[in-house]
Short mmCIF file of the C-alpha atoms (twelve columns), coordinates in Angstrom:
data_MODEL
# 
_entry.id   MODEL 
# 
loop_
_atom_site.group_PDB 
_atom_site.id 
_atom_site.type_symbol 
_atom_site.label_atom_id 
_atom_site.label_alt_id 
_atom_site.label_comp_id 
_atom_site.label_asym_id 
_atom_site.label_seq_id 
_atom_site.Cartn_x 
_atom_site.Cartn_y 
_atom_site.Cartn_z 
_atom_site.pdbx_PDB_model_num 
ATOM 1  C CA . UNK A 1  25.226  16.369  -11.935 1 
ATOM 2  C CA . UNK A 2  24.752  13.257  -9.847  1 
ATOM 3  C CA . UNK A 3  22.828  13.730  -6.681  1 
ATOM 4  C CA . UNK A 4  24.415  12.672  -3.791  1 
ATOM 5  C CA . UNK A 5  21.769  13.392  -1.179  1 
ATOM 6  C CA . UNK A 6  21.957  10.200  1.383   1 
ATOM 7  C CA . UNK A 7  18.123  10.580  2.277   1 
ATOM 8  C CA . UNK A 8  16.870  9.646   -1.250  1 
ATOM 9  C CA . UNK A 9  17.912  5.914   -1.346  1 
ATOM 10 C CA . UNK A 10 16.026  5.785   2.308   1 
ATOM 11 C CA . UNK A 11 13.123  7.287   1.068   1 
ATOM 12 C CA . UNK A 12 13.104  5.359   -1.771  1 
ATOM 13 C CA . UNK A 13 13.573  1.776   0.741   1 
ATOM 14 C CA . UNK A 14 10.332  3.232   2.986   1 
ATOM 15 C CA . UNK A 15 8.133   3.645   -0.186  1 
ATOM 16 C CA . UNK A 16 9.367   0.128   -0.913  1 
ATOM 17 C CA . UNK A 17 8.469   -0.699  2.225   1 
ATOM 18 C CA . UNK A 18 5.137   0.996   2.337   1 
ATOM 19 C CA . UNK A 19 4.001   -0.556  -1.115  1 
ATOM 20 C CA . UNK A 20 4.946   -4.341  0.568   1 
ATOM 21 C CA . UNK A 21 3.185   -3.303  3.279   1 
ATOM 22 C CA . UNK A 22 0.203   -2.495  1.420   1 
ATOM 23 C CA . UNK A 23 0.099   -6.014  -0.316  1 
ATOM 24 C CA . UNK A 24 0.243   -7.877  2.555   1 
ATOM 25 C CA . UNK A 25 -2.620  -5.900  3.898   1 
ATOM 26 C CA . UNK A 26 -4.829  -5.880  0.952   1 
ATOM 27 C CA . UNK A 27 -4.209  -10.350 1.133   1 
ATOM 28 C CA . UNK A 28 -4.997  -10.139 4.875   1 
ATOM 29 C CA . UNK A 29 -8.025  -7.928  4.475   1 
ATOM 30 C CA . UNK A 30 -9.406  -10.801 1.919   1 
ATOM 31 C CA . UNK A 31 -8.281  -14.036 3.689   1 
ATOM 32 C CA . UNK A 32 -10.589 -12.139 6.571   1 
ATOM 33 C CA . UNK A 33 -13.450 -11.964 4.958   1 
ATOM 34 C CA . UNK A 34 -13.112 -15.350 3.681   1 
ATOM 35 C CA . UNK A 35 -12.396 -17.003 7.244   1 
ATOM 36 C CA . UNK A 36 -15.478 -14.587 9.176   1 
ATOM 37 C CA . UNK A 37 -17.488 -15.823 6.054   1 
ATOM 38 C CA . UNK A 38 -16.687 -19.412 6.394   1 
ATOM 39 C CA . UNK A 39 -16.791 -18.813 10.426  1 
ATOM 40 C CA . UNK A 40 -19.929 -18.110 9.563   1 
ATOM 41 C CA . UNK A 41 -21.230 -21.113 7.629   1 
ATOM 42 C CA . UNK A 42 -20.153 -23.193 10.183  1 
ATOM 43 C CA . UNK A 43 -22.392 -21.232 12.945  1 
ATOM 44 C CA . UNK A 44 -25.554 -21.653 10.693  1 
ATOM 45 C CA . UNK A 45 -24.698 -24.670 8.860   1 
ATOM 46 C CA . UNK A 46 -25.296 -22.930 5.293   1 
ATOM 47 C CA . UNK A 47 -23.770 -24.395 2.259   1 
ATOM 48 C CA . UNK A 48 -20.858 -21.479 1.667   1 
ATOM 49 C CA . UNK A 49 -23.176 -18.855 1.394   1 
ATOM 50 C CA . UNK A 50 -21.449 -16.517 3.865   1 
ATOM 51 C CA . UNK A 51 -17.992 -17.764 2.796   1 
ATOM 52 C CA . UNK A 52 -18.914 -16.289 -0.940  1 
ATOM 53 C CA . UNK A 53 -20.062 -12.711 0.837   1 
ATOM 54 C CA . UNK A 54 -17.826 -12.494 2.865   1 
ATOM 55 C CA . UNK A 55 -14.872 -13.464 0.466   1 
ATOM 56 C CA . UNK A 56 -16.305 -11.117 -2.110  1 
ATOM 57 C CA . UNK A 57 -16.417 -8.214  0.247   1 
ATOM 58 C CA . UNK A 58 -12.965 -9.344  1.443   1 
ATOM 59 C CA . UNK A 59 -11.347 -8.271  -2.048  1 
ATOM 60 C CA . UNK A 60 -13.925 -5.274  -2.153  1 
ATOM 61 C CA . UNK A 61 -12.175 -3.545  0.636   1 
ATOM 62 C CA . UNK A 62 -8.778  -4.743  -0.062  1 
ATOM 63 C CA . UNK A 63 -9.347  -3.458  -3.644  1 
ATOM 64 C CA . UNK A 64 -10.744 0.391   -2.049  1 
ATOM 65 C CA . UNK A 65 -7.830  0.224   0.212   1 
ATOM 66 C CA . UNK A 66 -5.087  -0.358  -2.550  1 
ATOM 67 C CA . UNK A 67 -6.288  1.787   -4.339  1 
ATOM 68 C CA . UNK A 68 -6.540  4.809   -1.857  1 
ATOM 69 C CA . UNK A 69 -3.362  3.936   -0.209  1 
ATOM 70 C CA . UNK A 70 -1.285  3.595   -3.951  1 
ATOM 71 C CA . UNK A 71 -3.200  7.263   -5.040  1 
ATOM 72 C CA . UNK A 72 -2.132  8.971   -1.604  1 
ATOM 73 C CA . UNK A 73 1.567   6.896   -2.082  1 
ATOM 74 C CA . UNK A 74 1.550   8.673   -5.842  1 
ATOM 75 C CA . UNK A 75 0.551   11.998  -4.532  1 
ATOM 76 C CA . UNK A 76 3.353   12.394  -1.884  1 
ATOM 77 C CA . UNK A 77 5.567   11.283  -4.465  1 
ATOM 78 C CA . UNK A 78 4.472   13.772  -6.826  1 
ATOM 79 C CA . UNK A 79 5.106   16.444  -3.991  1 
ATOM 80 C CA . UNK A 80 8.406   15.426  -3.444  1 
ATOM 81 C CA . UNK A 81 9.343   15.309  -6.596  1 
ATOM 82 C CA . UNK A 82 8.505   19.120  -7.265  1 
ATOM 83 C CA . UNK A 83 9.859   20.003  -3.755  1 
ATOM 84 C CA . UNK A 84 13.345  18.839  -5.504  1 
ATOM 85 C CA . UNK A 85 13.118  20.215  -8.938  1 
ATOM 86 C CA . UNK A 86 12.137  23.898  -6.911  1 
ATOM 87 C CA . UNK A 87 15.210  23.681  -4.757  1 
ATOM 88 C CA . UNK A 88 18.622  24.959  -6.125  1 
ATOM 89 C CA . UNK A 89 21.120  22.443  -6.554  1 
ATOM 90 C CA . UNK A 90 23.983  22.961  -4.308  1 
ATOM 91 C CA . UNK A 91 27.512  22.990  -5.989  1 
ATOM 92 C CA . UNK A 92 29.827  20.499  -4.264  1 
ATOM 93 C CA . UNK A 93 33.252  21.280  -2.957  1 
ATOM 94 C CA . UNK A 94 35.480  18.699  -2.053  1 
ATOM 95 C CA . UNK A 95 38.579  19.876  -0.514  1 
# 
């Protein structure tokens, strides 16, 4: 049987959306660190130090933040998908 339930292609669009989302917050959560690092050589005149630290913590967090968003994204998936194969399918009559 085919399922014909019009919610699934919308929840399917706002994972999409949710997983684009989550890119373009991991790459602004690393472009931050990089411009408070390099904010920060200018302030004390260092040679890139805090631009390096910063950057590299940058990509730590968007990393940890990926990561926990994507495993919490997988787990309501996983719910849903056993909240479907519990219900009963419902047999279709077209008049």
């Amino acid at each position: 049987m085919t399922d014909t339930n019009p919610s699934k292609p919308d929840a399917d669009l706002a994972s999409s959306m949710r997983m684009a989302g989550l890119v373009w917050q991991s790459i602004t959560e690393v472009a931050a660190g990089a411009i408070i690092g390099w904010l920060l050589d200018l302030a004390f005149d260092t040679d890139k130090i805090f631009l390096l630290i910063c950057g590299l913590l940058g990509i730590l967090v968007g990393m940890t933040s990926f990561i926990r968003t994507a495993m919490q994204e997988s787990r309501r998936q996983a719910r849903l998908a056993r909240k479907r194969r519990s219900q009963p399918e419902s047999k279709e009559t077209t008049p």
